[in-house]
N, C-alpha and C positions, 0 to 999 in steps of 0.2 A: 243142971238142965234148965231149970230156971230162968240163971243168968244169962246163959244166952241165948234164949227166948227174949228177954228184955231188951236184951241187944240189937237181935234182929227187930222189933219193932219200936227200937227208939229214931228217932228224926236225924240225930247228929251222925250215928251210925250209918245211914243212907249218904247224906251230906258228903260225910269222908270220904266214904268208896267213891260218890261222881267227881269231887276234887281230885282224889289217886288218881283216877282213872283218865283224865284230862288226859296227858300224855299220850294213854296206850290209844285213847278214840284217834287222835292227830297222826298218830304211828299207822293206825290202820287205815285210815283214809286216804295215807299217802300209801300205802301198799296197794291201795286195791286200785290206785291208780294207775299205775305202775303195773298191773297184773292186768287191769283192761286192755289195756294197752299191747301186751303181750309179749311185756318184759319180767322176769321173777327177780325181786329185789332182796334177796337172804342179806343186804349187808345193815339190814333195815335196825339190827340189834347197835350194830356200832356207830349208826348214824343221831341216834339217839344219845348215846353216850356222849357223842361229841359235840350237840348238838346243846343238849345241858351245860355242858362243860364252858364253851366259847360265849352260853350265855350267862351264866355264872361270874366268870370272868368281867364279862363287859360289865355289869351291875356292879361288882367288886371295885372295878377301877373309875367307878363314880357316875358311869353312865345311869340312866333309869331305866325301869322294869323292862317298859315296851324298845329300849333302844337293845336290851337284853334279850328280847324273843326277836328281833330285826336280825341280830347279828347270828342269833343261833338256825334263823331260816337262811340265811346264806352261808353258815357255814353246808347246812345240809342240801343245800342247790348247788355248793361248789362239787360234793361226795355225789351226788346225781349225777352231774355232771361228768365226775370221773367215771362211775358206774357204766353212763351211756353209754360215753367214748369208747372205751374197752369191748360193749357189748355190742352195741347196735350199728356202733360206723366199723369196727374192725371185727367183730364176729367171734369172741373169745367166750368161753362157759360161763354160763349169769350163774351158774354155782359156784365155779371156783373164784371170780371174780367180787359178788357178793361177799363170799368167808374172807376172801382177801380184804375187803373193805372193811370188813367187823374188825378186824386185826391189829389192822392201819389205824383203824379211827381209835380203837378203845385203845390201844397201846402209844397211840402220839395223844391221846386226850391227859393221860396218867404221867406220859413225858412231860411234858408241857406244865401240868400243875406243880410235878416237883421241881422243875424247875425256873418256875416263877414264885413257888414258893417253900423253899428248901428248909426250914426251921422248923415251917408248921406240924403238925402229928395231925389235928384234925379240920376240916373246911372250917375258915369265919363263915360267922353265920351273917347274913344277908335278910333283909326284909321282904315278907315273901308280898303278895299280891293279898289286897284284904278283900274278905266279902263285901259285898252290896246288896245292900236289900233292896227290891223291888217293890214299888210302893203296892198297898193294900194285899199284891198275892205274897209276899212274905209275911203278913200275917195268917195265912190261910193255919188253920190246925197242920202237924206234920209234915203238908206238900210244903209250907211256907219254908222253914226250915233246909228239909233237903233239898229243894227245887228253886227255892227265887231267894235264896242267900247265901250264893257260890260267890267267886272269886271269875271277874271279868274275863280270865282263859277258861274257867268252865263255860261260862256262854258263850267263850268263840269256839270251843270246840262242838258245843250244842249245833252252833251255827253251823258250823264246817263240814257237820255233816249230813245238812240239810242241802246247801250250799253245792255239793259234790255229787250229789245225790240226781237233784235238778238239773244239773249242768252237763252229767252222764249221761242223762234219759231224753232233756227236753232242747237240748240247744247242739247247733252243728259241729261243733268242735266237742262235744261229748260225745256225738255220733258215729267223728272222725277217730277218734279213740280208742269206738268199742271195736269199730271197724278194722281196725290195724292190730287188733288184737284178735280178731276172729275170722277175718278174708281180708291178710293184705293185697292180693293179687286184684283184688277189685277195685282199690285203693286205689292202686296206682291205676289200674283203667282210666280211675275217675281224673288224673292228671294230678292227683297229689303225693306227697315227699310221705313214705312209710319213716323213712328215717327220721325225717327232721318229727314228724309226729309222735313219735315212739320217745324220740330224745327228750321234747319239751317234758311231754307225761311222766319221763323218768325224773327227771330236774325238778318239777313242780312236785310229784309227789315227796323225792325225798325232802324237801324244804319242810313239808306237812310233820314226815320224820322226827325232824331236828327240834320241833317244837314241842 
């Protein structure tokens, strides 16, 4: 019991989880975008996979880190993209549409690595993204540690969801968002496209996804 007592209030033990956790905050930022909107995006599992996957890759084959989260946000703007098309210009089930894209993604993600690299048994490892410390608040006792000596995608994802937050509540194209997600019929009063609105939200959020 002790021990993980110790655990839970050790600094590195925090650190880790907001590192892990990078991912699922970007996952969910792009979903809840996507769902203001008043699109459900279920294929949010394989857009991630694939989204890892094509950035993985790109780093592999000599690109750098950030040319690696570049290509993993487009690959998951192209899965948006598809998502939308299917959903919001032709009208097909964002459930069955979604599972289908989980499907698609994780199973051409697993295509693709074996068959770019057919010998291997487990991923080369790759250099991941190092901390940064921020000057004087990483020395803070504890907070220093967990909080101001992440890794540059934890403070984009800090960012990101400040960022999403402000832009849904305080600026007109968040407005437009929440609005087409909750009376589009007044939307379109107002002379604007539910569609092309719903589309971009789908697109931009899975990009968030893929990251």
């Amino acid at each position: 019991m002790s021990e993980i007592v110790d655990i839970l209030i050790s600094a590195s033990f925090w650190a880790a989880v907001l590192r892990i956790a990078s991912p699922l905050i970007f996952a969910t930022m792009g979903e809840l975008i996507c769902e203001r909107a008043g699109v459900l995006n279920l294929g949010i599992e394989g857009i991630m996979v694939a989204g890892a996957f094509a950035g993985w890759m790109a780093v592999y084959a000599g690109l750098g880190l950030w040319w690696g989260v570049a290509v993993a946000l487009l690959v998951g703007m192209a899965f948006g993209l598809l998502h939308a098309g299917l959903t919001v210009v032709f009208g097909l089930s964002q459930h069955v549409v979604g599972l289908g894209i989980t499907l698609l993604a994780t199973s051409s993600s697993y295509y693709a690595y074996r068959l770019s690299l057919p010998e291997v048994t487990s991923p080369p490892r790759i250099e991941p993204f190092q901390p940064l410390q921020i000057p004087v608040l990483s020395d803070l006792p504890f907070l220093g540690q967990a909080l101001f000596s992440q890794t540059a995608l934890t403070y984009l994802a800090f960012f990101t969801v400040v960022a999403v937050a402000l832009i849904l509540t305080r600026t007109p194209l968040g407005l437009a968002v929440r609005a087409v997600g909750e009376n589009p019929s007044a939307v379109e009063a107002q002379g604007l496209s539910v569609t092309a609105i719903r589309v971009g939200a789908v697109v931009a959020g899975s990009g968030l996804m893929a990251v």
